[in-house]
FILOMI-930517 format. One record per residue: x, y negated, z negated of N, C-alpha, C, CB in turn; residue in one letter. Coordinates in steps of 0.1 Angstrom, whole numbers, plus 5000, padded with zeros to 4 digits. Last residue first. Glycine has a CB too. Layout:
<rs>
XYZXYZXYZXYZA ...
</rs>
This chain:
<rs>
950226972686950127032673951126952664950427182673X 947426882710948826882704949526982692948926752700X 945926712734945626822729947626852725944426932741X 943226422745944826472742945026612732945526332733X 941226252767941326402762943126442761940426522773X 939825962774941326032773940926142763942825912766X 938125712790937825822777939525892781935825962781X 938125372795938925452796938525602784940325362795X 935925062805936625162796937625292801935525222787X 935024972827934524882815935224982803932724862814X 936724812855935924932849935924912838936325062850X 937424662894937324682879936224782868937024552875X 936824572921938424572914938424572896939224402919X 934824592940935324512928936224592924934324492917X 936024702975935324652961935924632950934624722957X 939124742983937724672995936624592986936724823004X 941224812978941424682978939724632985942924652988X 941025052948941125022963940724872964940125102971X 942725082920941725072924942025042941941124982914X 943725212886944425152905942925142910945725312919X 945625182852944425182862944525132876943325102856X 947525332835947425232846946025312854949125232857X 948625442798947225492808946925342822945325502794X 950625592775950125482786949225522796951125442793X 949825722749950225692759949725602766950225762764X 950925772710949625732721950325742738948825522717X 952225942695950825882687950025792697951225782673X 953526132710953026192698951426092695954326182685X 953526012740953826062734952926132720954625982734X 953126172778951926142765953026132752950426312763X 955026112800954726212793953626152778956226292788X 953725892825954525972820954326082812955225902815X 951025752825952325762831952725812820953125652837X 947525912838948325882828950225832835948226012817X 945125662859946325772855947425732843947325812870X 942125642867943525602856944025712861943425592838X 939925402895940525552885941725522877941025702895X 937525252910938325262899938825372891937725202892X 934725052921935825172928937025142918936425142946X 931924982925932925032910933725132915932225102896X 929924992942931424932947932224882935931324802957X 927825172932928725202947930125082947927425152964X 927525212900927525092910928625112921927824952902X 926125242867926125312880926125222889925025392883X 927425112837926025122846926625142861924924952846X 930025122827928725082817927025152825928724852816X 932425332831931725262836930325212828931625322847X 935525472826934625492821933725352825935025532808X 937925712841937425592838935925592834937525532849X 940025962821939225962832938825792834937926062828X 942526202812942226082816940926072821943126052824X 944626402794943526392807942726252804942326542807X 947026612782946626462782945926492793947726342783X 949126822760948326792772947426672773947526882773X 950726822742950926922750950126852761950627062744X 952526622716951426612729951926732739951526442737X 954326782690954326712703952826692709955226802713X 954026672657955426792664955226692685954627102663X 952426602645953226612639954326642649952926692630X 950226352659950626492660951626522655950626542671X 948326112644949626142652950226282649950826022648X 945125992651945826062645947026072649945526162644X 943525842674942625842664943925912650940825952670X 946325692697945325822691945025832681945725942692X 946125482717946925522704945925612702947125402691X 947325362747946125392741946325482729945125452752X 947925042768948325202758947525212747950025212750X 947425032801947025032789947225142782945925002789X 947624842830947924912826947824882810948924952833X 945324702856946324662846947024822839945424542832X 944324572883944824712879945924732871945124782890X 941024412881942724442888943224602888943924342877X 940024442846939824402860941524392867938924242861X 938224582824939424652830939324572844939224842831X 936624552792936824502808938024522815936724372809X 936824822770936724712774936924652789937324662767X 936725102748935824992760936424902760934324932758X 937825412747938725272746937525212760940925302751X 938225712730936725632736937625472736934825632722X 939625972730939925802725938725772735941625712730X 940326332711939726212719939226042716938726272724X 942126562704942126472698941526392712943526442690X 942926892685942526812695942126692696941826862701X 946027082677944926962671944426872685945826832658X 946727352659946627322676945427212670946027492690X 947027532635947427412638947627312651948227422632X 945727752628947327752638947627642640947327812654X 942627642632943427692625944527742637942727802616X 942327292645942127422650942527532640942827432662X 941226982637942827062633941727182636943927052613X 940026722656939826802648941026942650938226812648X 938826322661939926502664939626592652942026482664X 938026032674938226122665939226262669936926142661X 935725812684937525862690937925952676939025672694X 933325852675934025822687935125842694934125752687X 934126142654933925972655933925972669935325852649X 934826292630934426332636933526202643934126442630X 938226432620937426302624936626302630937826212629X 940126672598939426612612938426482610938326742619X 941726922584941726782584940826752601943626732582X 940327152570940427152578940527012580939727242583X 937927242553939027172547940127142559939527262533X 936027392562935927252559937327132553934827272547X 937527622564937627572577936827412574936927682590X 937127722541937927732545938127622560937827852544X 934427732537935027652530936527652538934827692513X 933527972552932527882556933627752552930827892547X 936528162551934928132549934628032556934328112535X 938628452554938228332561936728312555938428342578X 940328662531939428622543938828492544938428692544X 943728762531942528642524941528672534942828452522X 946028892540945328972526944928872526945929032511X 947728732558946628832562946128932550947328942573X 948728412567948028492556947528642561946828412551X 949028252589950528332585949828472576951828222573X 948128012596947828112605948728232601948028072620X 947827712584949427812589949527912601950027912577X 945227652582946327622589947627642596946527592586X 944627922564943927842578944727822586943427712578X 946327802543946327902544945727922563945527952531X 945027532537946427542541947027672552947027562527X 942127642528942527542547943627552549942327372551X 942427992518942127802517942327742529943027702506X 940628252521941928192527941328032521942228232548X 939228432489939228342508940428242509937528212510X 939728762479940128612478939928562493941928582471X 937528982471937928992485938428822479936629042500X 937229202441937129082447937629102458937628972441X 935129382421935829422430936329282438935129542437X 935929502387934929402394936329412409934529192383X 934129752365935329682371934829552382936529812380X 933929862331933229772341934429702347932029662335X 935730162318935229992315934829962332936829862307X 936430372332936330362318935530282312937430332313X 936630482358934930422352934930372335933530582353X 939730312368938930362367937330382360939530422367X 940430092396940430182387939530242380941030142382X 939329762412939229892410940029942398939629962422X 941529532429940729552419940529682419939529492420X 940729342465941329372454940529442441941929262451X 940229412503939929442487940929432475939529602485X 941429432525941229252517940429262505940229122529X 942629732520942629592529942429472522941529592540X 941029892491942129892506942329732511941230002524X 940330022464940329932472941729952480940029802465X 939330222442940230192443939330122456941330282441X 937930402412936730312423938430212427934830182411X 938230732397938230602403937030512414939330612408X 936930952371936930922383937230762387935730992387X 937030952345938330932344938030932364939431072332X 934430982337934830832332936330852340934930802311X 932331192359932931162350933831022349933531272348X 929331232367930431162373931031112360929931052384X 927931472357928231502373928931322381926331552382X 928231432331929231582339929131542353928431782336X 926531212329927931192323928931322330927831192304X 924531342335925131162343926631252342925030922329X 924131502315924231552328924531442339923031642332X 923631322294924931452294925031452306924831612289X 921331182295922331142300923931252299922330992294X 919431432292919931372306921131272310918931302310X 920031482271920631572276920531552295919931712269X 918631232258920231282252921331352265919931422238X 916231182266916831162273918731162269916131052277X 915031262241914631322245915531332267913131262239X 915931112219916131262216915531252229915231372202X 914930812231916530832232916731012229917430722217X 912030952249912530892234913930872236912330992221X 909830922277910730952271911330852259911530972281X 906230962279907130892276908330932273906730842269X 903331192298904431132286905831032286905031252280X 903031172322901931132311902531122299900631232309X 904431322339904131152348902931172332903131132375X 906931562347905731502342905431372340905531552333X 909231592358908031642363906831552357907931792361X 911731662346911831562353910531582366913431572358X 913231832332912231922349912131802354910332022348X 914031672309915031752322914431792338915231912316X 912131642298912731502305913931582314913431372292X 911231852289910631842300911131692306909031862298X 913531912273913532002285912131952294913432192280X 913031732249914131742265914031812275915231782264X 909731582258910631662251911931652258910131822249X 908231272257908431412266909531462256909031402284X 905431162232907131172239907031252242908531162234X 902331022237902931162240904631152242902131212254X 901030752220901730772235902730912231902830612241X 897830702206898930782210900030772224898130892211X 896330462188896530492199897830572198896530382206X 893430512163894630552163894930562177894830662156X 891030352143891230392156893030432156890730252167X 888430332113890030302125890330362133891230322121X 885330212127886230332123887930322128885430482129X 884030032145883130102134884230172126881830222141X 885529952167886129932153885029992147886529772146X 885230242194885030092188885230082174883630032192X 888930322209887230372202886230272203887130402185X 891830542212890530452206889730462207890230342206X 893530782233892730722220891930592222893730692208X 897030712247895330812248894730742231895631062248X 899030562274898530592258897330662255898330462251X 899930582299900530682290899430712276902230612284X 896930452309898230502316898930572306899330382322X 895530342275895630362293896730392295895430252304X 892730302253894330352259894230382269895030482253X 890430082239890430172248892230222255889330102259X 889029962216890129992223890230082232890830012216X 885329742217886329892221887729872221886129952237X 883029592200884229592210885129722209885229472206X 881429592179880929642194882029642201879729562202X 882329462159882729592157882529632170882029672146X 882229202166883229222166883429392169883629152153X 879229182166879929132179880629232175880628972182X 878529212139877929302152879029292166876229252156X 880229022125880229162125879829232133880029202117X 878928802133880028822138880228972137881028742131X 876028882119876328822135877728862142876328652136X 876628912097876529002103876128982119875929072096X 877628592087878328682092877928812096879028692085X 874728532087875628492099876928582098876128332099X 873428702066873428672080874228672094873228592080X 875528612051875028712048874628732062874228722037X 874628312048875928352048875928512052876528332034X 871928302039872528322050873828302056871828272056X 872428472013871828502022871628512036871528482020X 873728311999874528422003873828492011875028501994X 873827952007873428052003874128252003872428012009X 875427662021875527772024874827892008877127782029X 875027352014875227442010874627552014875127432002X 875426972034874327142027875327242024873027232041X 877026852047876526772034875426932028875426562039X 878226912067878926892065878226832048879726842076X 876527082101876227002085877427012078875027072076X 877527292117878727182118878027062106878827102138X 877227562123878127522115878527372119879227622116X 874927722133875427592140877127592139874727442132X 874127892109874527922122875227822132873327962127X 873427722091874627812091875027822098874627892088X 871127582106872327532101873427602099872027472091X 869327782108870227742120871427662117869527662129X 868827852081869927912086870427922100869828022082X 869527542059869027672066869527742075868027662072X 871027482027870927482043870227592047872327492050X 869927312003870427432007870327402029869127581998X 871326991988870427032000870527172000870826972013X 872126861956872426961970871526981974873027081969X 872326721927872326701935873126781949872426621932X 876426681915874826651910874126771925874126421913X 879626621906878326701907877426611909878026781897X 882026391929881226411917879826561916880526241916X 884026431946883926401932883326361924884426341929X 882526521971883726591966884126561954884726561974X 879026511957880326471965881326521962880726361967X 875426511955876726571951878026521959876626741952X 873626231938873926331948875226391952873526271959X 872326201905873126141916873326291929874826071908X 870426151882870626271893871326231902869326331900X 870225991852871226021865870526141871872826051860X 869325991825868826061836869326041852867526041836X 871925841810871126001808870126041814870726031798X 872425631815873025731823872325871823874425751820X 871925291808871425451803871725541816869625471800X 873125051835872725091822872825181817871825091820X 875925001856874525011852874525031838873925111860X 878224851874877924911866876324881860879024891858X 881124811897879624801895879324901883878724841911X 883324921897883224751892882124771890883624611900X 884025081919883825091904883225031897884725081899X 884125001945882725041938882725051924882225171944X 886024761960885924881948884524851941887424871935X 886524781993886124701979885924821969884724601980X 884324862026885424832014885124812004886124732015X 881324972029882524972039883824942033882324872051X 879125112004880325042006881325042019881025071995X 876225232005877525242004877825122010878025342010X 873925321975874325231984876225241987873525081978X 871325481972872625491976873025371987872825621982X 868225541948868725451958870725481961868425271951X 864925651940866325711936867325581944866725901942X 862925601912863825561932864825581929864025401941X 859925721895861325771895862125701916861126021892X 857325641876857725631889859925641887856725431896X 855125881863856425791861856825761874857625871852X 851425861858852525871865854025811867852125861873X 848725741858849425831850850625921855848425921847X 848625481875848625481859849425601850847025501855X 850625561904849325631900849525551879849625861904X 852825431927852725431915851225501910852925301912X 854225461963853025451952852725501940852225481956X 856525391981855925451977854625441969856525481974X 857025192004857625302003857025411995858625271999X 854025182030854525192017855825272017853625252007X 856025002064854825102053855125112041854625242055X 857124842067855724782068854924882059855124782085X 860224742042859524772055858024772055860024902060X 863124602024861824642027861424692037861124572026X 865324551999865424622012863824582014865924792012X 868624341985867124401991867024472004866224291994X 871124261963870824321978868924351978871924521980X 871024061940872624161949872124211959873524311942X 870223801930869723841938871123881946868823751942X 871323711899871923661911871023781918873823661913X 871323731868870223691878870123681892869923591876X 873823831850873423651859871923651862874223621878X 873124091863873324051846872823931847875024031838X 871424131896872824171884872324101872874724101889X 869024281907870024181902870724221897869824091895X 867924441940868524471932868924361923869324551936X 864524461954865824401951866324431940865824281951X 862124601979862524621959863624471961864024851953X 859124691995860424601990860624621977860324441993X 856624851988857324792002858424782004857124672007X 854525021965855924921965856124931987857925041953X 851624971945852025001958853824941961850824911968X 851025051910851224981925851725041932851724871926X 849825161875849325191895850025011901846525221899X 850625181846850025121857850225131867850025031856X 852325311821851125311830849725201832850525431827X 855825271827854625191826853225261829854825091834X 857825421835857025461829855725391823857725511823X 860225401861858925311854858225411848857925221866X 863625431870862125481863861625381857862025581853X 865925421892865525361885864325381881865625271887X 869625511900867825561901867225481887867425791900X 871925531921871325471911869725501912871625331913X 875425531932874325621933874025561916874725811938X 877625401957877025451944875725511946876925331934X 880925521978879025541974878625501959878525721976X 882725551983882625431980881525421982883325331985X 883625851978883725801991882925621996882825941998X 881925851945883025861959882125801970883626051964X 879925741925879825881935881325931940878925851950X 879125531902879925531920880225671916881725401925X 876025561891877425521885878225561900877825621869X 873425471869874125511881875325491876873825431893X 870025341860870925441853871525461873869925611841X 867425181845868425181853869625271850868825061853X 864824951837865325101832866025171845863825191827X 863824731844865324721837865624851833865524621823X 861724591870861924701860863624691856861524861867X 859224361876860724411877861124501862861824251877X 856924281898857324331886858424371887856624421881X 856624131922855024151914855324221899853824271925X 857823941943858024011932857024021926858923971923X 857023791972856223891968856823951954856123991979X 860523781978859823731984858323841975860423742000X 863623691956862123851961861423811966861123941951X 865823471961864523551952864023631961863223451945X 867123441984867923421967867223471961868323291959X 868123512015867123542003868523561987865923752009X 870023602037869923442031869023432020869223332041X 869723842046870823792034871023672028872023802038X 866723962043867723852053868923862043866923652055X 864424112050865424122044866424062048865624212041X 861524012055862524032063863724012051862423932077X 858524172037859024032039860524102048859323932020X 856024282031856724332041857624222045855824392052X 855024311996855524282005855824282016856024282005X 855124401967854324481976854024411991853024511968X 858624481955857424381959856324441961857624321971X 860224471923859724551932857924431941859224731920X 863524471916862624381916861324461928863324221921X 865524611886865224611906864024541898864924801920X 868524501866867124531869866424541883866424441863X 871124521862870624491852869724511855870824391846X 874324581875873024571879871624611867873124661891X 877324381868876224511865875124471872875724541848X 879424241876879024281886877824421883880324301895X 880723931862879924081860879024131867879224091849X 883923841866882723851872882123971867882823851886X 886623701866885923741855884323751859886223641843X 888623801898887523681887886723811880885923551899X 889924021910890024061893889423861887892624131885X 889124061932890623941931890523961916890423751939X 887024181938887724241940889124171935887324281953X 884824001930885324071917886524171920884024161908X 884223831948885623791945885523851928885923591947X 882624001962884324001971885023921961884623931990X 880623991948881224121948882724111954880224231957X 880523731950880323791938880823901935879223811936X 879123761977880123651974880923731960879223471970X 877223871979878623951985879423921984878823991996X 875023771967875623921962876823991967874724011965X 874623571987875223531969875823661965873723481955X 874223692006875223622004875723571996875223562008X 872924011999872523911996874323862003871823901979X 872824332021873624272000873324082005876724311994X 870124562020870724442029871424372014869224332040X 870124882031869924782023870824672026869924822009X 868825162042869825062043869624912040870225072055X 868125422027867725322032868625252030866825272029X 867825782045868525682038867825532041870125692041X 864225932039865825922043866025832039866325932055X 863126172012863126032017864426012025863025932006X 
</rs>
């Protein structure tokens, strides 16, 4: 029979939730009520719709997993038909019913009628509930309690995923020679150096061949393996044809060396920007870093240090230049020592036949700026919108 899901009364759940708060409640189940019925199992039902007899021969007891488990015999002989049952308690209180259209079952005169029933619990303690005579119990098996088992068959074994049947040794027996066929059919098989295996029917042994010394000497054969015994007398012959007391010395912008005793390290040091600068060093070499360090601006009017210290330096100077004024023009830096060279030019916004306008420097350029007079002819405009200057110093 499969499971039937039974419906607990509102009186029956009332009863049951407040025997969970320890009220003095007796929550036995004292007798089933059997219909012949097809009435709707409502939870609003206080009596049995159709009761035609009620039996008090009762026996159960909670299972786990907040299952009970209860079976109830009629030994009456007399023949009916059942549909619907209900369960009471002690009180009388109507605890749960079930029914449906077809028979559940059918009674014969000469015949014990044996229901078995499980009912689970979503919460609450099943304990509390209690029945009558226990001594024909057949309850159904669980992690805590005996009774009661299904055997499994042997797609089921095979499946593996029934979680309520028992495995046999038969087809246990089976299924594992399933795996066993698989498993043993598989091969080892050895490659490149290693030789042997098989398939598991039989242990299997893989070989890898060490070369000897003298054939790690000929330094020929490509199928065996060398052992530390076997590469002893090769590394002898490293060791005679470059001995520990030979050097590793350095020249020029090498430092380091001596000899193979210990691990040596060979360095070349890079010049720093000072170094750069000076132009004096000759054991460093020059890098990429070296010449970052190198003081410079790299702007509109900016400059940048040369190694030797030769510094070039240009002034972007906008503004409206009318007449023929004269202007001192300071340099983005100030040259430590002198201004070697100075160049001048005018500088114009937009292209225009009667932008007649040139500079000259006066005098000698000093260290941190010079003077720059602008002249122009007397026919057109009489003006220029900047001055560029190229100054070169150390």
């Amino acid at each position: 029979m499969s499971k039937l899901a039974l419906t607990i009364t509102t009186a029956g759940h009332t009863r049951f939730t407040a025997a969970q708060v320890d009220d003095d409640i007796d929550l036995s189940i004292s007798a089933v009520g059997l219909s012949d019925r097809a009435f709707v199992a409502a939870p609003t039902l206080t009596a049995l719709p159709g009761e035609f007899r009620r039996v008090s021969t009762i026996s159960g007891e909670a299972v786990g997993d907040n299952v009970v488990h209860m079976v109830v015999r009629d030994a009456e002989p007399i023949a009916y038909r059942v549909r619907g049952f209900g369960l009471f308690l002690g009180d009388g209180t109507l605890f749960a019913t079930y029914a449906q259209d077809e028979a559940l079952f059918e009674k014969s005169a000469l015949s014990d009628m044996h229901l078995a029933i499980d009912i689970a619990f979503p919460t609450g303690d099943v304990e509390q509930l209690t029945f009558g005579d226990t001594n024909f119990l057949n309850p159904p098996a669980t992690t805590d309690t005996r009774g009661v088992i299904e055997l499994a068959t042997q797609e089921e074994v095979d499946t593996g995923e029934d979680a309520e049947r028992v495995v046999t040794p038969r087809t246990l027996a089976q299924r594992l020679a399933g795996w066993a066929g698989a498993l043993l059919g598989r091969r080892i098989t050895g490659g490149g150096l290693a030789t042997g295996g098989g398939d598991l029917t039989a242990d299997r042994t893989i070989t890898v061949p060490a070369a000897s010394a003298v054939e790690a000497d000929a330094a020929t054969l490509a199928t065996k393996a060398l052992t530390p015994a076997s590469i002893v007398n090769v590394l002898a012959s490293i060791a005679a044809r470059v001995p520990l007391t030979r050097r590793i010395d350095t020249d020029g912008l090498a430092l380091g060396g001596g000899t193979l005793v210990t691990d040596k390290t060979i360095s070349v040091p890079p010049a720093t920007p000072e170094q750069l600068l000076a132009a004096m060093a000759s054991n460093v070499a020059v890098t990429p870093a070296s010449f970052g360090g190198l003081a410079h601006l790299l702007d509109t009017s900016g400059y940048y240090t040369l190694p030797g210290g030769l510094i070039v330096q240009w002034v972007s100077y906008r503004a409206l230049l009318a007449e023929e004024p004269s202007v001192t023009l300071n340099y983005p830096t100030t040259f430590p020592n002198r201004c070697l060279f100075a160049l001048t030019c005018p500088y114009i916004a937009a292209a225009g036949n009667e932008l007649d306008g040139w500079t000259q420097i006066v005098g000698n350029p000093g260290t941190a700026s010079c003077l720059v007079q602008v002249q122009a002819d007397d026919r057109d405009q009489r003006r220029i919108d900047g001055i560029n200057l190229l100054v070169i110093g150390y």
